[in-house]
Every structure is written in structure tokens, then in C-alpha cells.
N, C-alpha and C positions, 0 to 999 in steps of 0.2 A: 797499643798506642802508636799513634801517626810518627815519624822519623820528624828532626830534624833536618832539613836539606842546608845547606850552605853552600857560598861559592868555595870553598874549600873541600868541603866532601863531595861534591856534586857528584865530580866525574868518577870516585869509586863506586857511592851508592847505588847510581843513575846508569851510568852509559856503561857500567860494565856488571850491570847483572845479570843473571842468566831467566830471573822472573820477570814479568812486566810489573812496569814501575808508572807509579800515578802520583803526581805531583802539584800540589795545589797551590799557584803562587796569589801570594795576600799581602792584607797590611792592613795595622792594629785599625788604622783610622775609615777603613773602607766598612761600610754597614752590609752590600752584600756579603763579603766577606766571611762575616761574623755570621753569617745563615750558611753557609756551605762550610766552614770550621768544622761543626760538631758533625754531620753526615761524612767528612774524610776520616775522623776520630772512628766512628760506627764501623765503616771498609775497614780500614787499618785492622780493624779485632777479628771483622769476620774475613775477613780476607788474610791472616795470619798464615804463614808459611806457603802461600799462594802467587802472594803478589808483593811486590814493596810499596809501602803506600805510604807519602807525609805531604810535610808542609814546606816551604820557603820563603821566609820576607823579603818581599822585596823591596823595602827601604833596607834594609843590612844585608842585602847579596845583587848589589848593582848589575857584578859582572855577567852574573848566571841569568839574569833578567834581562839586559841587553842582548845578553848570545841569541837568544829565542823571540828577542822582536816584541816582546810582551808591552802592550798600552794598553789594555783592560784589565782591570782586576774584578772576580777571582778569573784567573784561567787558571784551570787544569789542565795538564799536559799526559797525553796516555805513551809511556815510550816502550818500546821491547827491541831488544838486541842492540842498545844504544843509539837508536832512533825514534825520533816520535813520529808517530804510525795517526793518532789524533788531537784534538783539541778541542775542550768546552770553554768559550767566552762565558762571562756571567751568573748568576745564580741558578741553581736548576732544580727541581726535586732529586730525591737517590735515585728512584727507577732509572734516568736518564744514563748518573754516572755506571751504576750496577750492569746496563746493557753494555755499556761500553766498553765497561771490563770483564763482562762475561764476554764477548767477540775478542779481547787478547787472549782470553784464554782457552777457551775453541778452538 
């Protein structure tokens, strides 16, 4: 199951893990959103003990959403070693996010 992100967990879950971390920021009311939700659910299982993979609203984590400049939603954010290394603006099929995270992991 995809992690909670918060502006309160961020910086443990995120910037200081030693796997790469994929973080899909959303919100309830965005319709792309709700198409890219269940393919991060999908990673999150297959990707178990690999990568750290969740979500973050960003109507209830302002700060964590400002820090990163974010004005589209979904973006996913690809970070490793407490930096983000990528970003997917918009909806996209898995294969897209799947390469993306197969090259952090590479």
C-alpha cells in the first residue's frame, strides 16, 4: 500500500531514505488524479522493499507543496538521496512511471 506523505513526515520518509522515493502529489477533486491514484497503489506493492512509493494532498500539506513549486496536479516527484532527480506533470500510463523508476534503480 502507497505511504501517506505529510508536510510533517516528509522530510523523514522522503529526503532521508536510502531507496528512491516516488511521490504523487493530488487532490480528492482533480479527475486526472483519480487515474494515476490506483497505478501508484499498483508500484507501491510491486515495488515493496525497493522503492518508497505514496501519495500527498495537496490541499492538507500546503508546505510540502509550495517547497517543490508544484501547480499541476498529479505530479510525481522521482527523488533519491534526498533529491529529486525527476518529475512527471499529468496523467500518464504505468509504463512511463515504471521506466522512470526502473532508471533510479539502475
Amino acid at each position: 500500500m502507497a505511504l501517506n506523505f505529510t508536510d510533517e513526515n516528509f522530510a523523514e520518509l522522503a529526503e532521508k531514505s536510502d531507496k528512491p522515493v516516488i511521490i504523487d502529489l493530488w487532490a480528492e477533486w482533480c479527475g486526472p488524479c483519480r487515474m494515476v491514484g490506483p497505478i501508484v497503489e499498483e508500484l507501491a506493492k510491486e515495488y515493496e522493499g525497493k522503492a518508497v512509493i505514496g501519495k500527498l494532498d495537496v490541499d492538507s500539506n500546503p508546505v510540502t507543496t509550495a517547497k517543490f513549486a508544484v501547480r499541476n496536479i498529479p505530479t510525481i516527484l522521482f527523488m533519491k538521496n534526498g533529491e529529486i532527480v525527476d518529475k512527471q506533470v499529468g496523467a500518464v500510463p504505468k509504463s512511463v512511471l515504471v521506466g522512470k523508476l526502473e532508471k533510479l534503480l539502475g
